[in-house]
Backbone as a printed PyTorch tensor [residue, N CA C, xyz], in Angstrom:
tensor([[[ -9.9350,  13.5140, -14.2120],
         [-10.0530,  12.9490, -12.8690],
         [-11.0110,  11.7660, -12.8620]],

        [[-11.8870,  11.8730, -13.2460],
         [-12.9830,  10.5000, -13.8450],
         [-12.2600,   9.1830, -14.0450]],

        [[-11.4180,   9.5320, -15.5650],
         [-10.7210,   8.1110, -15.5390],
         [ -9.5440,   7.9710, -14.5160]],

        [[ -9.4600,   8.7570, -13.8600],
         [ -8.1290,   8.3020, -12.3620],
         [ -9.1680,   7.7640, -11.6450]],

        [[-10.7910,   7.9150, -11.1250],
         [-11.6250,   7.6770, -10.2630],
         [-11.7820,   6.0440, -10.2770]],

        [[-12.1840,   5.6230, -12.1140],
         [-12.2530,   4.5290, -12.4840],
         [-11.1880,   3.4160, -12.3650]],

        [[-10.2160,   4.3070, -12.8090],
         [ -8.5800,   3.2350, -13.0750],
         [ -7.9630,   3.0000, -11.6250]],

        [[ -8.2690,   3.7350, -10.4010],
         [ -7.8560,   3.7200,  -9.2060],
         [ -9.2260,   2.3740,  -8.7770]],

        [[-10.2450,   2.4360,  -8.6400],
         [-11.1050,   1.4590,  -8.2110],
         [-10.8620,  -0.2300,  -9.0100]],

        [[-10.2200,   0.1270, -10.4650],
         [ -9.7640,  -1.0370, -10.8450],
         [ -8.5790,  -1.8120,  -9.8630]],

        [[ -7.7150,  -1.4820,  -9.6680],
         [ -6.7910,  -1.5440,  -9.3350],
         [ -7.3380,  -2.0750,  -7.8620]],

        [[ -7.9030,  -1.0930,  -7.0670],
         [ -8.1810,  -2.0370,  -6.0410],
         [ -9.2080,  -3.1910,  -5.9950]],

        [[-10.3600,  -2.9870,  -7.2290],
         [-10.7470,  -4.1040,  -7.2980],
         [ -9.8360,  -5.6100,  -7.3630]],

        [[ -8.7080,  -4.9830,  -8.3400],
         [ -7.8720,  -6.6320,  -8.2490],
         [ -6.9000,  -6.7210,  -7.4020]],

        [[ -6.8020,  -5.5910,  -5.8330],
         [ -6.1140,  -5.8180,  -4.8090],
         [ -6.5870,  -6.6890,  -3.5870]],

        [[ -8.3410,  -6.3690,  -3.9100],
         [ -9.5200,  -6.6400,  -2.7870],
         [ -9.4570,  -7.9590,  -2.7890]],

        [[ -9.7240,  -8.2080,  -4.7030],
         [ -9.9510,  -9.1400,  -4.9980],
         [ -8.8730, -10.8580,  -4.3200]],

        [[ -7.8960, -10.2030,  -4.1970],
         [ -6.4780, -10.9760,  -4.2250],
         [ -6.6800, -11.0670,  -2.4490]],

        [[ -7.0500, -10.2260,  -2.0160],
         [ -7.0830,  -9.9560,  -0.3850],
         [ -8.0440, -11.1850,   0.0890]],

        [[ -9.2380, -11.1380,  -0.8540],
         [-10.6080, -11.9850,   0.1530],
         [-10.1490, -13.4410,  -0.1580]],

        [[ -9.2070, -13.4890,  -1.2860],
         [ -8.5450, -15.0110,  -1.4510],
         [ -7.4970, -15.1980,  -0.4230]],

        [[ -6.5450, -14.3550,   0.0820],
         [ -5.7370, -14.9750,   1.0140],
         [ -6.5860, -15.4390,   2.4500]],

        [[ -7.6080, -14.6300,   2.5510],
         [ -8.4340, -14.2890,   3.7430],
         [ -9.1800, -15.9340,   3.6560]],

        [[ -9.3650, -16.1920,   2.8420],
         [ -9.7520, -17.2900,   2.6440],
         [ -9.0280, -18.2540,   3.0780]],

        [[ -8.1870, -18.2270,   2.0230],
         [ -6.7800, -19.3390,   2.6020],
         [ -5.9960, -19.2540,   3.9330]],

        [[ -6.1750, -18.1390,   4.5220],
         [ -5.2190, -17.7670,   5.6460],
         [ -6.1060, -17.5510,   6.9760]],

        [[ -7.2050, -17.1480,   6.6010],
         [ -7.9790, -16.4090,   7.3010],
         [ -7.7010, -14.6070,   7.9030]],

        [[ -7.7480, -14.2340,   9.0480],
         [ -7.1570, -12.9970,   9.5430],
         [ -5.8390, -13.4970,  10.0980]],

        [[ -5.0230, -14.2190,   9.9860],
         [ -3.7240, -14.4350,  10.7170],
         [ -2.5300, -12.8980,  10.6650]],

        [[ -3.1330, -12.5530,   9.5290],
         [ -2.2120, -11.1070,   9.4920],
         [ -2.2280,  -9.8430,  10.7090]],

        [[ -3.2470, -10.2720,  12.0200],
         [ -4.3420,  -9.9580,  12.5530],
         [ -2.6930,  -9.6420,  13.8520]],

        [[ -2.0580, -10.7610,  13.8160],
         [ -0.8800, -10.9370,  14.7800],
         [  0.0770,  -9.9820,  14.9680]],

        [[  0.2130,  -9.7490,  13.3780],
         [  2.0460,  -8.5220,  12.9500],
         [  1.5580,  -7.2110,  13.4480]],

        [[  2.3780,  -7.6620,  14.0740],
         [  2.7790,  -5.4070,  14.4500],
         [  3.0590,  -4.7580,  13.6280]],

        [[  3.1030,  -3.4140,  13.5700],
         [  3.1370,  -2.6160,  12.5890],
         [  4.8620,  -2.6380,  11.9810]],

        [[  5.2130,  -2.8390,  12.8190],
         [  7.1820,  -2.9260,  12.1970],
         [  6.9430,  -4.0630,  11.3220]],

        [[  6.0800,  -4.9740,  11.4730],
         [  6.6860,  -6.5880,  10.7500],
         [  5.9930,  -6.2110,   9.1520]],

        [[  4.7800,  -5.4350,   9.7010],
         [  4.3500,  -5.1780,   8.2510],
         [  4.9450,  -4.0530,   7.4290]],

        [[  5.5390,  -3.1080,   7.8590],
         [  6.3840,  -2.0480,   7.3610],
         [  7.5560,  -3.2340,   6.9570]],

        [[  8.1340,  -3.9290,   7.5750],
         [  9.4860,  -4.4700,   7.0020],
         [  9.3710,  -5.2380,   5.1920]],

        [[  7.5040,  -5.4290,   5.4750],
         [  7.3530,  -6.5250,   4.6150],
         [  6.7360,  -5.7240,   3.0970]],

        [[  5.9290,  -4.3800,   3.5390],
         [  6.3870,  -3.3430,   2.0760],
         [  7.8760,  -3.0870,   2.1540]],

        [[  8.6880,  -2.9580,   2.3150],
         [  9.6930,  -2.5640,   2.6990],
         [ 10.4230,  -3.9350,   1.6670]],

        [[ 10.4680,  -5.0070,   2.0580],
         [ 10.8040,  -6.0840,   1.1720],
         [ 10.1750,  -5.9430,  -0.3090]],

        [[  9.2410,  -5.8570,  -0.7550],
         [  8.3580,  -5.7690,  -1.7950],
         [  8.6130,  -4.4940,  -2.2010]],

        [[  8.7000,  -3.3800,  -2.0930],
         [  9.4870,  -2.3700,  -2.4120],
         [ 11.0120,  -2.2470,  -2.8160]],

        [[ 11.7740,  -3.2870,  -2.3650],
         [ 13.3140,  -3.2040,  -2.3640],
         [ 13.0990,  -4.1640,  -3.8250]],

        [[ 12.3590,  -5.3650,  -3.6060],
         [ 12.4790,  -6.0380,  -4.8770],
         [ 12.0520,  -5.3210,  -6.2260]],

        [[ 10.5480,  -4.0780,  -6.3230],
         [ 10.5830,  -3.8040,  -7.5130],
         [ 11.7210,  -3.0730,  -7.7170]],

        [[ 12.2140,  -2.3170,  -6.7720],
         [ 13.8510,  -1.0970,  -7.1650],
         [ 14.9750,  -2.3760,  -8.0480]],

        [[ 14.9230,  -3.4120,  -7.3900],
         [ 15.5810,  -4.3460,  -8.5030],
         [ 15.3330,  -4.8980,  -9.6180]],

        [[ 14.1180,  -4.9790,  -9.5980],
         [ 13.6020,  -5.2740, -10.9240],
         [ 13.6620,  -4.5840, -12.0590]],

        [[ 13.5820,  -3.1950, -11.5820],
         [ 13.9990,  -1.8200, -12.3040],
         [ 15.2300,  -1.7650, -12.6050]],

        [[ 16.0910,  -2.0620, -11.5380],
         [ 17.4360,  -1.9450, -11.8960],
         [ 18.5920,  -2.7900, -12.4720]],

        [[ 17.6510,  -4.2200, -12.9490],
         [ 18.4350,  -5.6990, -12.8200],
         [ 18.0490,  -5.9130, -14.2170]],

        [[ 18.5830,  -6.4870, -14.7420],
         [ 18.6260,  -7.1580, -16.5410],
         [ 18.0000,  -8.3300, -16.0130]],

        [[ 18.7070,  -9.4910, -15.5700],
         [ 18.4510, -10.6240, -15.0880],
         [ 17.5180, -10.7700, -13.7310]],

        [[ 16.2040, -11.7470, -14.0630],
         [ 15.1820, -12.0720, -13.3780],
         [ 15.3070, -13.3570, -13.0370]],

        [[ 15.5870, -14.1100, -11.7850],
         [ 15.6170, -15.3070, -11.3570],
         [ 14.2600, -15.2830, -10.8950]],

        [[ 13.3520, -14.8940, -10.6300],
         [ 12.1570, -15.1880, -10.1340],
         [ 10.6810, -14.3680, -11.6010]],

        [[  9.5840, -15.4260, -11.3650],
         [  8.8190, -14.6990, -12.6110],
         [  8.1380, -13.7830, -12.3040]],

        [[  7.4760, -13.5040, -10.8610],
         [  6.3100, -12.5080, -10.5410],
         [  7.3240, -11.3910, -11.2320]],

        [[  6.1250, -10.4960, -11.5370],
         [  6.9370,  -8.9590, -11.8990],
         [  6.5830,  -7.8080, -10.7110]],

        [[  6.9810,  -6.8880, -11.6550],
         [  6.2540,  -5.8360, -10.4930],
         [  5.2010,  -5.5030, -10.2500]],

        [[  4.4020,  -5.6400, -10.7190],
         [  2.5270,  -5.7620, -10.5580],
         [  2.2900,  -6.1930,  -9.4660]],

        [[  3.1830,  -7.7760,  -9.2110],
         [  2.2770,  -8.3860,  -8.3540],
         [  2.8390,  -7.7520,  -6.4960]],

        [[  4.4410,  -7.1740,  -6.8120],
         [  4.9430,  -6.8730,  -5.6630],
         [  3.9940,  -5.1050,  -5.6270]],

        [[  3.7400,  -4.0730,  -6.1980],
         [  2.3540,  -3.2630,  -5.9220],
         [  1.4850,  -3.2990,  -5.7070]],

        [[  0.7770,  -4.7300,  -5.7690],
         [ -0.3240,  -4.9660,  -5.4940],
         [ -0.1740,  -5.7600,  -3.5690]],

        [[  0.7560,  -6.3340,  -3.9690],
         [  1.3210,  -6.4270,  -2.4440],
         [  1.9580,  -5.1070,  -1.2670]],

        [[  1.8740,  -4.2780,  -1.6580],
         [  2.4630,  -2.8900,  -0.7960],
         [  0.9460,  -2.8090,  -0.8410]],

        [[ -0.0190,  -2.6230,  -1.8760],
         [ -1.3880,  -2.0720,  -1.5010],
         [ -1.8500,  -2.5850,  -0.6150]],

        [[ -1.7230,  -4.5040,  -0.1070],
         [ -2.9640,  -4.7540,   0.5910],
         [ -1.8800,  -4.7690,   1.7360]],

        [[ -0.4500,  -4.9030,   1.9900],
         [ -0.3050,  -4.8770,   3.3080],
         [ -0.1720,  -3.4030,   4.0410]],

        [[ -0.1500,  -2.2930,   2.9570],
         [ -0.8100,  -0.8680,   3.8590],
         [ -1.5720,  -0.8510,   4.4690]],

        [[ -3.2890,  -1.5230,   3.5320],
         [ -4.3130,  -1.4550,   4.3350],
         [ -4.4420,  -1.9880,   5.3540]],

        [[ -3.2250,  -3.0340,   5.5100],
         [ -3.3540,  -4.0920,   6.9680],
         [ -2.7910,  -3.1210,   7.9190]],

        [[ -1.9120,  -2.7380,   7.6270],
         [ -1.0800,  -1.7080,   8.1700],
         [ -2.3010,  -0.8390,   8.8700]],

        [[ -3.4850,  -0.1420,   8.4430],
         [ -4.1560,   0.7640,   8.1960],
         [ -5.0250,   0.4980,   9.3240]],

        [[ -5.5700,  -0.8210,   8.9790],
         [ -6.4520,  -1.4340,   9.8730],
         [ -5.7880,  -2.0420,  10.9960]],

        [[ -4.6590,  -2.3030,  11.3150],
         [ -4.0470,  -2.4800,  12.5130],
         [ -3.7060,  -1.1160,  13.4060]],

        [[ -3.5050,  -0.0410,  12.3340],
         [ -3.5350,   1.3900,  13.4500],
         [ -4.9280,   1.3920,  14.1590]],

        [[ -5.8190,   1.0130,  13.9760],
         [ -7.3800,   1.1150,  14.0990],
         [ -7.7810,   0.1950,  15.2340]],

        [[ -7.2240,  -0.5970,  14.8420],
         [ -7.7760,  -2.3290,  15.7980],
         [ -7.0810,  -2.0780,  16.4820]],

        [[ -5.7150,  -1.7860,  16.8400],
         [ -4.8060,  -2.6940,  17.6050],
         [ -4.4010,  -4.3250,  17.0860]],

        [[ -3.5660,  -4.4730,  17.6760],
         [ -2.2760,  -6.1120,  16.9660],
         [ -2.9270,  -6.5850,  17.9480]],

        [[ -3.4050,  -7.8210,  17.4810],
         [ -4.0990,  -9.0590,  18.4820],
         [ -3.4310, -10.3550,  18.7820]],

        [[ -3.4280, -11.2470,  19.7290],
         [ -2.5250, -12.3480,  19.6480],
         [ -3.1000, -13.5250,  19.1570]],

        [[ -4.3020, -13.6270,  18.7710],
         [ -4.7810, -14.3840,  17.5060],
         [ -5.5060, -14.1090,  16.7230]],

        [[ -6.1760, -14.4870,  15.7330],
         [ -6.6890, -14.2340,  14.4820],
         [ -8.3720, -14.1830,  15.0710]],

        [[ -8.5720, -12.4930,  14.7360],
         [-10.1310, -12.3890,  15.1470],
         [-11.6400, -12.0600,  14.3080]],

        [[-10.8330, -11.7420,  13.4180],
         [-11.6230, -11.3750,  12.4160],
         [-12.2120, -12.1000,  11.6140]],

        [[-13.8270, -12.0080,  10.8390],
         [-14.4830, -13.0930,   9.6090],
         [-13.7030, -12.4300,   8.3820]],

        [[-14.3900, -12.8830,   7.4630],
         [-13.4100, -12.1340,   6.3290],
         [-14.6110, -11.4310,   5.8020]],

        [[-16.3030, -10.8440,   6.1660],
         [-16.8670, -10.0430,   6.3090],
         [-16.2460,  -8.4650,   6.7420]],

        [[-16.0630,  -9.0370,   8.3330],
         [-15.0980,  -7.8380,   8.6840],
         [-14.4030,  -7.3120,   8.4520]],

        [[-13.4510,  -8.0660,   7.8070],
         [-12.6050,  -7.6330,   7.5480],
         [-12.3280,  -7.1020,   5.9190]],

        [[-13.4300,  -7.4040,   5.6430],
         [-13.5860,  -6.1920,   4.0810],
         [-14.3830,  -5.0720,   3.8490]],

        [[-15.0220,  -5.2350,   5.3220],
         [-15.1750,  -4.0540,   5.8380],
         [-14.6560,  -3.1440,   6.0970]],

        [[-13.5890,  -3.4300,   6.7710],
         [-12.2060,  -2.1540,   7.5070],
         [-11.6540,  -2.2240,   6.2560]],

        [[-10.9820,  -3.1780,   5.3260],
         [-10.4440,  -2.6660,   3.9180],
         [-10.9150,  -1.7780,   3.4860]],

        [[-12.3690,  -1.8600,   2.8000],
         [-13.5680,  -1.0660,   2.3520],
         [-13.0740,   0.3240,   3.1900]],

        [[-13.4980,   0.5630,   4.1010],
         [-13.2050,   1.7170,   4.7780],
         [-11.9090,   2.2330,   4.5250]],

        [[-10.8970,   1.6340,   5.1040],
         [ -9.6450,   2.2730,   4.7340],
         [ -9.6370,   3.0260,   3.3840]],

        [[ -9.7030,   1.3600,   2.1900],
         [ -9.4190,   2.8170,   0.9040],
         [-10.5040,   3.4980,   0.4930]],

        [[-11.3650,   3.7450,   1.2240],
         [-12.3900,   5.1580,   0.7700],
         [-11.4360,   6.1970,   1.5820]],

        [[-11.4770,   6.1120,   2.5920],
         [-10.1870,   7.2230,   3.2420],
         [ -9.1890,   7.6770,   2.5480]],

        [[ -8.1210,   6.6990,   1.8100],
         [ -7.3390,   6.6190,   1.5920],
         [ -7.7430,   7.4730,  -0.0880]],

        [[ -8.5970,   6.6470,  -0.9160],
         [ -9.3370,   7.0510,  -1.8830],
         [ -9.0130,   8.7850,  -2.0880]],

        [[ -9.9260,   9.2130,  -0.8450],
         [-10.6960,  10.6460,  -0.7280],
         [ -9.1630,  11.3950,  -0.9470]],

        [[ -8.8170,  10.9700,  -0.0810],
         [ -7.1200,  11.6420,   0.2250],
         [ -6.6180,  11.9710,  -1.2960]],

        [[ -6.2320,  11.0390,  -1.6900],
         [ -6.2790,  10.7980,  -3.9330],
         [ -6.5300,  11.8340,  -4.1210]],

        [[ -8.1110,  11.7080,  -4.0050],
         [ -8.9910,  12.9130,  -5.0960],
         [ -8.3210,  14.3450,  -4.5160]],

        [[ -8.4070,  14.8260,  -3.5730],
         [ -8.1150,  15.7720,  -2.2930],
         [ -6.2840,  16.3860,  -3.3250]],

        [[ -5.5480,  15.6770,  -3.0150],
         [ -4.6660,  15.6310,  -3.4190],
         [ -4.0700,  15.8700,  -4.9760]],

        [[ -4.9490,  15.1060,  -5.6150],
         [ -4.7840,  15.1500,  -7.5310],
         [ -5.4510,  16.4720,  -7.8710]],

        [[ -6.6530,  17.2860,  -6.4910],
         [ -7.5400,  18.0450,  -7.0200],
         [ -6.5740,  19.4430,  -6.9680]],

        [[ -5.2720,  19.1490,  -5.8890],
         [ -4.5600,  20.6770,  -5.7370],
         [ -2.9310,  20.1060,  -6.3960]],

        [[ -2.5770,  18.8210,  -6.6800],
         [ -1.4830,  19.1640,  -7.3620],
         [ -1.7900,  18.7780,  -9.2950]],

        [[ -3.0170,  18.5160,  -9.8010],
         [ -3.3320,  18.4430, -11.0340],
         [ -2.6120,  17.5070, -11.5370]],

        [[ -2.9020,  16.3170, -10.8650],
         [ -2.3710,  15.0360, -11.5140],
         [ -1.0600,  15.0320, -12.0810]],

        [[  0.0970,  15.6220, -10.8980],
         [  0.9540,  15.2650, -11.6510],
         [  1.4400,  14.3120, -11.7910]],

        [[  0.9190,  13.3140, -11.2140],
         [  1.8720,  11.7860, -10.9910],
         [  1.5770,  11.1870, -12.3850]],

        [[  0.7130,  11.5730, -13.0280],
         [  0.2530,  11.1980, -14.5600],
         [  2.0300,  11.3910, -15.1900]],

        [[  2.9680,  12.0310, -15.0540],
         [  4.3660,  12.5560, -15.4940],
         [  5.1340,  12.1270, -15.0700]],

        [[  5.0900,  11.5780, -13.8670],
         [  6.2940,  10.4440, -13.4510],
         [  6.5150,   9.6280, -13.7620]],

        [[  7.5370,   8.5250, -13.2430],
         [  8.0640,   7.3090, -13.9230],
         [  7.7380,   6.8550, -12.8680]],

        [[  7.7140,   5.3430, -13.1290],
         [  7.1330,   3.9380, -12.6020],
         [  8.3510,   4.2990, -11.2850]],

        [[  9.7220,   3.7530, -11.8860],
         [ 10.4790,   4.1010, -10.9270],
         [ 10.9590,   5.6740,  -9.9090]],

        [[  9.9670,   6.6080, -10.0690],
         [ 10.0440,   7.6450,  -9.0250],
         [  9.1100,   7.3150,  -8.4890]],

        [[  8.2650,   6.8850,  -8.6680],
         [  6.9660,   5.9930,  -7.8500],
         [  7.7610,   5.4350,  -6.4190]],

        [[  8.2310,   4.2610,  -7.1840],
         [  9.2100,   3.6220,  -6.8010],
         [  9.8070,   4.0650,  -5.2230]],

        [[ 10.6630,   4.8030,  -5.6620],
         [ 11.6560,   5.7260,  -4.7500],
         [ 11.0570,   6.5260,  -3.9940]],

        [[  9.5380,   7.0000,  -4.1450],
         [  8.5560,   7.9880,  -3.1350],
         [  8.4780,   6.7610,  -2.2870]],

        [[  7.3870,   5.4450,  -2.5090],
         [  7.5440,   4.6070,  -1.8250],
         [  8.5440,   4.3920,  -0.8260]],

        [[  9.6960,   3.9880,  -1.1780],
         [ 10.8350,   3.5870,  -0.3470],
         [ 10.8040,   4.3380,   0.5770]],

        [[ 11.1410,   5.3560,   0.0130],
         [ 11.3420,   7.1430,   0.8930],
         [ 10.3440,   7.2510,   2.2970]],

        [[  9.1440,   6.5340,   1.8780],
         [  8.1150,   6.7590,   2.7360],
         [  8.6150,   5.3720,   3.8700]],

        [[  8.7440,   4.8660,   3.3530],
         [  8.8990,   3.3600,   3.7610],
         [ 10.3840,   3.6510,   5.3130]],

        [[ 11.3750,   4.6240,   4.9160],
         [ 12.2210,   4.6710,   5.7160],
         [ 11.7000,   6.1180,   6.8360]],

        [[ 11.0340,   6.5750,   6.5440],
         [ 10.3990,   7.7230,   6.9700],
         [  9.3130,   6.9720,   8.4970]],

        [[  8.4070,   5.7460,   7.8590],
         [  7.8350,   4.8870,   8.8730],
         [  8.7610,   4.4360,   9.5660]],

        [[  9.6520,   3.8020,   9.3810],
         [ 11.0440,   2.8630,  10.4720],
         [ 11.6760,   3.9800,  11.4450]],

        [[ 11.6000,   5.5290,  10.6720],
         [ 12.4600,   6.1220,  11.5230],
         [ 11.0160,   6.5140,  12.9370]],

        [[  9.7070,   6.7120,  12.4130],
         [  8.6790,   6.7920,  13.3960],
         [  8.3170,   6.2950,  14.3430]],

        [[  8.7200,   4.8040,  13.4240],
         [  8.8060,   3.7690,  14.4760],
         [  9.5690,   3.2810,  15.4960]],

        [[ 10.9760,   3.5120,  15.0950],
         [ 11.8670,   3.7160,  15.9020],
         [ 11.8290,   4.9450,  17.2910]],

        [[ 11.0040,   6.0590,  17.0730],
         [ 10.4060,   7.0510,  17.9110],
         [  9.1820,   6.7400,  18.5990]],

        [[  8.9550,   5.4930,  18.4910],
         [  7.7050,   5.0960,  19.0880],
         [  6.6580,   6.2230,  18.7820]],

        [[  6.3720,   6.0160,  17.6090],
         [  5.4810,   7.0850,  16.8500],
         [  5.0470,   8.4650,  17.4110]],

        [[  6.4110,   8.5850,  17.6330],
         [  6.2760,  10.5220,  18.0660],
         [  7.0970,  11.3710,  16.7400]],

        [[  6.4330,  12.2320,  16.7140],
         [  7.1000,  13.1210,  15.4280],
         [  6.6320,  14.8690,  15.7270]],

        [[  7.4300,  15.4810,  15.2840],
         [  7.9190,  16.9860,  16.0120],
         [  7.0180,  17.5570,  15.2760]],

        [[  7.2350,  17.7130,  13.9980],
         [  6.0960,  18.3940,  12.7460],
         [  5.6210,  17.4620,  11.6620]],

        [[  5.9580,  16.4820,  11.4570],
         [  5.5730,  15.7580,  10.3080],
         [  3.7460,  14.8580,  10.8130]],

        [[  3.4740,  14.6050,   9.4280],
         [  2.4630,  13.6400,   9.6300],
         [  3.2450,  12.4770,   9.7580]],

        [[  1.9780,  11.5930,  10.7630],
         [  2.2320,  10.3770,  11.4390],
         [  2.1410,   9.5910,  10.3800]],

        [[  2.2190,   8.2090,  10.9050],
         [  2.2930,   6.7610,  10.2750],
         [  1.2910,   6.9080,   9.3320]],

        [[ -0.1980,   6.7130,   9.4570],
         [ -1.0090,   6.3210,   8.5610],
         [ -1.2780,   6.7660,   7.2810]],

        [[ -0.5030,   8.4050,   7.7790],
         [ -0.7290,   9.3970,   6.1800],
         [  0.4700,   8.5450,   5.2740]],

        [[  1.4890,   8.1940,   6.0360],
         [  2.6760,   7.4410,   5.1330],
         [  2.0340,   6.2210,   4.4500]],

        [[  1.6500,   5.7130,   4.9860],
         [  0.9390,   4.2070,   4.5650],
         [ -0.3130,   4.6100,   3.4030]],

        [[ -1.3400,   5.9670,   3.5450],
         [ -1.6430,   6.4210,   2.4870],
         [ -0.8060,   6.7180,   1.1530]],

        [[ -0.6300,   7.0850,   1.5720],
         [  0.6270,   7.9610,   0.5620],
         [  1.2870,   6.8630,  -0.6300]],

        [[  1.6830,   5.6360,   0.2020],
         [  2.3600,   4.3590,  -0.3310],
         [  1.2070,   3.6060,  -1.1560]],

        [[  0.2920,   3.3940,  -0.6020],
         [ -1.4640,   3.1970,  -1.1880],
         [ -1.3530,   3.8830,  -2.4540]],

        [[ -1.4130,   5.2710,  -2.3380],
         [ -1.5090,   6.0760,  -3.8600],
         [ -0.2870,   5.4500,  -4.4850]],

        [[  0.2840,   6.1830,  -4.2850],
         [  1.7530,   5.6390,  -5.5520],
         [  1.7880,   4.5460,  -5.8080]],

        [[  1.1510,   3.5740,  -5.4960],
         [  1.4470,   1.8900,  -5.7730],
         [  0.2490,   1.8810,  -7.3280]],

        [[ -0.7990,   2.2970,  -6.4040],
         [ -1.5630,   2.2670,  -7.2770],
         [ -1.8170,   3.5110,  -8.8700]],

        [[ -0.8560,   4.1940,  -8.3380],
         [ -0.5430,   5.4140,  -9.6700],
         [  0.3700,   4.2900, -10.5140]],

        [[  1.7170,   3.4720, -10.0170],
         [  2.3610,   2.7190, -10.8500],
         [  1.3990,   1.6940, -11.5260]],

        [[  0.7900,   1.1100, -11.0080],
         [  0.0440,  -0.2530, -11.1690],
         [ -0.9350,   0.4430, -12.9620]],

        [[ -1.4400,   1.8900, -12.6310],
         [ -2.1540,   2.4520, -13.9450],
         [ -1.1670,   2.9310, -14.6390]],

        [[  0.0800,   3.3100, -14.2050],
         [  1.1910,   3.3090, -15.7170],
         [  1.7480,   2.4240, -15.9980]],

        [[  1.5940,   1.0530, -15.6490],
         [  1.7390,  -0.2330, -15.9870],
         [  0.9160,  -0.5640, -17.0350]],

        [[ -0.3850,  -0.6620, -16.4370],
         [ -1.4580,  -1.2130, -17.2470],
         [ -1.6190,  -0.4440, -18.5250]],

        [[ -1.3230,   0.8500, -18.2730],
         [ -1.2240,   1.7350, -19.9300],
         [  0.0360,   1.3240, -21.0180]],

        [[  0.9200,   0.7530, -20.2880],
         [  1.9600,   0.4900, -21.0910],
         [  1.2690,  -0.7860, -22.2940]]])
């Protein structure tokens, strides 16, 4: 569990890292999307690694790294927009706003440990692509919530999904890097 503790903080180190640069370049403009626009947009980035997996031929060079590392930081936006509320302009410093990141994946983090501590790491045994397909899975699971205007009978709500997508991105991203 140690080196999952370490190899999971890597990973978001070079998600954070990638985050305080758009934040830079962009500022908080992400500050605008509702939660559907950002679900559509893991949702895109998710559909492309299932092709990448499934396609011989690559017309484009990013691989799948960079589309996991993209489901990671637009969860947390995701994460931090359940929190804030969707604003109609950009309000945030980029202090703040690595703040609420910060926060999110310690939440999100704990959940990990919580989780790896009662199913014994099995995701260490999966494939990149069942990763993959949990993602998605989760991904149509949010649209149908959303479509319910986030009412649900017995299931957990939105944010545990958007966790959930957090882990597995970042479980692929460390059976990547081991390869």
């Amino acid at each position: 569990m140690q080196d999952t503790s370490k190899q999971y903080d890597a990973v978001i180190d070079t998600c954070k890292s990638l985050f305080i640069k758009k934040m830079s370049d962009y500022g908080s403009a992400w500050r605008i999307l509702r939660l559907s626009s950002l679900t559509d947009q893991i949702f895109i980035k998710a559909q492309r690694i299932r092709g990448l997996q499934q396609n011989d031929v690559r017309k484009v060079e990013e691989g799948e790294e960079s589309e996991f590392i993209g489901i990671i930081n637009y969860c947390i936006m995701a994460l931090i927009q359940l929190e804030k509320g969707v604003v109609e302009q950009p309000d945030l410093s980029t202090e703040t706003a690595i703040k609420l990141y910060e926060k999110q994946v310690a939440i999100t983090k704990q959940l990990m440990q919580d989780k790896n501590h009662d199913y014994g790491e099995a995701w260490r045994d999966m494939r990149v692509s069942s990763l993959t397909d949990l993602i998605l899975q989760k991904l149509l699971r949010v649209k149908q919530i959303e479509d319910n205007a986030g009412k649900t009978l017995v299931s957990e709500g939105i944010d545990a999904n958007y966790q959930d997508m957090i882990n597995y991105a970042i479980f692929a991203l460390i059976h990547l890097n081991e390869k």
